[in-house]
C-alpha positions in Angstrom: -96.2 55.2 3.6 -95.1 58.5 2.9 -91.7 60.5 4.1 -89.7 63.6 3.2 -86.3 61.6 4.4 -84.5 58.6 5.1 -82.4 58.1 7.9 -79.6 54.7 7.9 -78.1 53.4 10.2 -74.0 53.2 9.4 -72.5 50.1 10.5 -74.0 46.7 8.8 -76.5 48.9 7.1 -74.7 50.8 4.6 -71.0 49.4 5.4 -69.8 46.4 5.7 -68.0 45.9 9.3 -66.7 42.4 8.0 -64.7 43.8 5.3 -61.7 44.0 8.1 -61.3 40.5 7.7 -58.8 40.7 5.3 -56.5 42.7 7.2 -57.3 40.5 10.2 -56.6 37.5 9.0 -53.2 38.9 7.1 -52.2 39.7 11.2 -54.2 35.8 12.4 -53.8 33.3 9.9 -57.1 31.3 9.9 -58.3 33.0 12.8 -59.7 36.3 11.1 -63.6 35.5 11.0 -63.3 34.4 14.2 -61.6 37.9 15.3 -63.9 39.7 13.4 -66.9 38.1 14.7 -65.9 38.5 18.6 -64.8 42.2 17.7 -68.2 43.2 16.6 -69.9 41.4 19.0 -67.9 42.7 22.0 -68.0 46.5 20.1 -71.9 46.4 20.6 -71.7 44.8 23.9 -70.0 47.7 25.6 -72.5 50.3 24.0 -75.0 48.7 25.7 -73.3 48.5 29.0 -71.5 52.1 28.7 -75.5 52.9 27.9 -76.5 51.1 31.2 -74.0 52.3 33.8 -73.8 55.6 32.5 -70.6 55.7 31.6 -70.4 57.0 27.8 -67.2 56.2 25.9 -67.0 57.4 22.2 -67.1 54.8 19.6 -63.6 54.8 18.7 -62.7 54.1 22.2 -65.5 51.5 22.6 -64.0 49.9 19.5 -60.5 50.0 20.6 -61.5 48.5 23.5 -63.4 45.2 22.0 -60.7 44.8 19.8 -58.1 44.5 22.7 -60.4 42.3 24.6 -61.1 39.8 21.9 -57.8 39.4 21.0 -56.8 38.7 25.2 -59.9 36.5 24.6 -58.7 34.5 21.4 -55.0 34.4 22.3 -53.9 37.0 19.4 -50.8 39.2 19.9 -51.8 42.4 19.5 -49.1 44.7 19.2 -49.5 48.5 19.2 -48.7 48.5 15.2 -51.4 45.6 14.8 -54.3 47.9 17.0 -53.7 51.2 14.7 -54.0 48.9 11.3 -56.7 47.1 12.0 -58.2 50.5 13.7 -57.8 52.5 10.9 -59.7 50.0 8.9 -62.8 51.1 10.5 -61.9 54.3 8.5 -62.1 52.4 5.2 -64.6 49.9 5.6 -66.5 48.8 2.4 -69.8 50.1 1.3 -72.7 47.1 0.4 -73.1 46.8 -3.4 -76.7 48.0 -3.2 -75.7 51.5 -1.4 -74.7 53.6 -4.0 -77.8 52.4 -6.4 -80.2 53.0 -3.7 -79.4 55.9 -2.4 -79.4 57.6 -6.1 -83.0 56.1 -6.2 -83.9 58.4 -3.6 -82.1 61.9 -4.9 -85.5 63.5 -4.0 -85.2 62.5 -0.5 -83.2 63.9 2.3 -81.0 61.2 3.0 -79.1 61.2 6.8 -76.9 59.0 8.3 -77.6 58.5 12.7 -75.0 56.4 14.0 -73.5 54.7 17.0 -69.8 56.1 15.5 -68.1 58.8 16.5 -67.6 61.7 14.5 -63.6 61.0 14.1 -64.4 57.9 12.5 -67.5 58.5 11.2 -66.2 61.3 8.8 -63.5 60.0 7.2 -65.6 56.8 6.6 -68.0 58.6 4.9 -65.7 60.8 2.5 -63.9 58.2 1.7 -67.1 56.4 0.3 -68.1 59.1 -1.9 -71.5 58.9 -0.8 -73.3 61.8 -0.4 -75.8 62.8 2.8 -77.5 66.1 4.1 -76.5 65.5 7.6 -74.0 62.5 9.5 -75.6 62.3 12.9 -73.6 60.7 15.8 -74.5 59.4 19.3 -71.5 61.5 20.5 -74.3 64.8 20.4 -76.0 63.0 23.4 -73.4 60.9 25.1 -75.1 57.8 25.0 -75.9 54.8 22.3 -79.0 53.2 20.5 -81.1 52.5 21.1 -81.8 55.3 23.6 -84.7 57.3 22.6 -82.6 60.3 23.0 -80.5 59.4 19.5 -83.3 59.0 17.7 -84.5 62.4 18.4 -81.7 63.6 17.0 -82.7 63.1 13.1 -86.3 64.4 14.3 -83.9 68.0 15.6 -81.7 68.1 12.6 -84.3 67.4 10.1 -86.9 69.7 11.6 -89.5 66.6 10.7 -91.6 64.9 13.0 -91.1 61.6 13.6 -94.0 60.2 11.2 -92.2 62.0 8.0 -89.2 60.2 8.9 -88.3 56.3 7.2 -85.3 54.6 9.3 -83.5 52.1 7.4 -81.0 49.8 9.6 -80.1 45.9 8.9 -79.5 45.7 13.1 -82.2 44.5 14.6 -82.1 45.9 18.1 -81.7 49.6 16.1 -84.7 48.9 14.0 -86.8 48.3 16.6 -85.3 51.0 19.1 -85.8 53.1 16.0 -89.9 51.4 15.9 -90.3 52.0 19.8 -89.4 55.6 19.1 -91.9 56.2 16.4 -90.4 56.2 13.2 -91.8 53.5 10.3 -88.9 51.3 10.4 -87.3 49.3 7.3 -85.2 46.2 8.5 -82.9 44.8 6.3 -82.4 41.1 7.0 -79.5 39.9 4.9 -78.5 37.0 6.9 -82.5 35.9 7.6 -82.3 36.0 11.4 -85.4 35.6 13.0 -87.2 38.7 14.6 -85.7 39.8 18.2 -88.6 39.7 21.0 -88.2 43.1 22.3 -91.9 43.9 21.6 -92.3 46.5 18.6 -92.2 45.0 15.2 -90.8 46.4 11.5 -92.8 48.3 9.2 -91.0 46.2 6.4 -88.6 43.3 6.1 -86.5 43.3 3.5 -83.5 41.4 2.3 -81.5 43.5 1.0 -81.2 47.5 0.6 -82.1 47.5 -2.9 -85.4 46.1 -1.8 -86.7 49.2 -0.4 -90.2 50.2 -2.2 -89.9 52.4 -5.0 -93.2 55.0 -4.1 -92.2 56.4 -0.4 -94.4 59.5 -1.2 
């Protein structure tokens, strides 16, 4: 396997979209995992059905939007202080432990990031991190979500690589093998051991961690 880049997906790949527990459970006493959970779940939910009907949201809104649902759902008051807090936590969110050490691994590399997030909350997220990229890439360019073939073109366009000089690194299944049915040799990163979705195309790799990924990409 051989690339010039690597491209990573954002959320559950590099940052940890759990870390708003905290904050939800200060707001939901023993009732912030579940909160979280239903949040993330409902988040991705509408991309794909925004993707579907056509009708393109931004991520922000999309995300604003599960969060209100799952707290109608679970019976949480959210009050308009409570949706900014636990909204601008998606600012903040934290960074795996194996992110920083991996990424300095591959100085050599172009490094991108092609996300589902919006750019308003995609760019503060990152500079808050610290962590360094040659391009953030969003869905917003192309007003619709991954896996669409269309956002994976747009590391092939920014890069100015074709797709086989590309490596795409995501811990989401359905985005690693969107990213697979596109053309790109795919790394999944399987923290939580889930078995393989049956959509077809399979992973170049399967890793369990970030760290994991080979040393020799060249």
């Amino acid at each position: 396997m051989t690339f010039n880049a690597l491209v990573f997906d954002a959320y559950g790949t590099l940052f940890d979209v759990h870390s708003v527990l905290r904050r939800c459970e200060s707001f939901f006493p023993r009732r912030g995992a579940e909160l979280s959970q239903l949040w993330r779940a409902k988040q991705l939910e509408y991309t794909w059905q925004r993707s579907l009907m056509g009708r393109y949201a931004p991520f922000s809104t999309v995300t604003r939007e599960a969060l209100a649902y799952s707290c109608e759902a679970l019976r949480l008051e959210l009050t308009a202080e409570r949706m900014e807090a636990l909204m601008a936590e998606y600012n903040m969110l934290s960074p795996f432990a194996d992110v920083a050490p991996t990424l300095s691994r591959f100085a050599s590399f172009k490094k991108a990031i092609l996300s589902n997030g919006s750019p308003d909350m995609l760019q503060p997220l990152v500079q808050g991190s610290g962590l360094q990229f040659d391009a953030i890439l969003s869905v917003d360019a192309v007003g619709v979500y991954k896996p669409s073939p269309e956002v994976y073109e747009l590391a092939v366009a920014r890069l100015d690589m074709a797709r086989d000089e590309i490596g795409f690194v995501s811990s989401n299944c359905w985005d690693a093998l969107g990213a697979k049915a596109f053309g790109f040799t795919v790394f999944w990163i399987n923290r939580g051991g889930a078995p393989l979705d049956r959509l077809g195309p399979r992973p170049d790799a399967i890793l369990k961690t970030l760290g994991d990924l080979p040393e020799v990409l060249r």
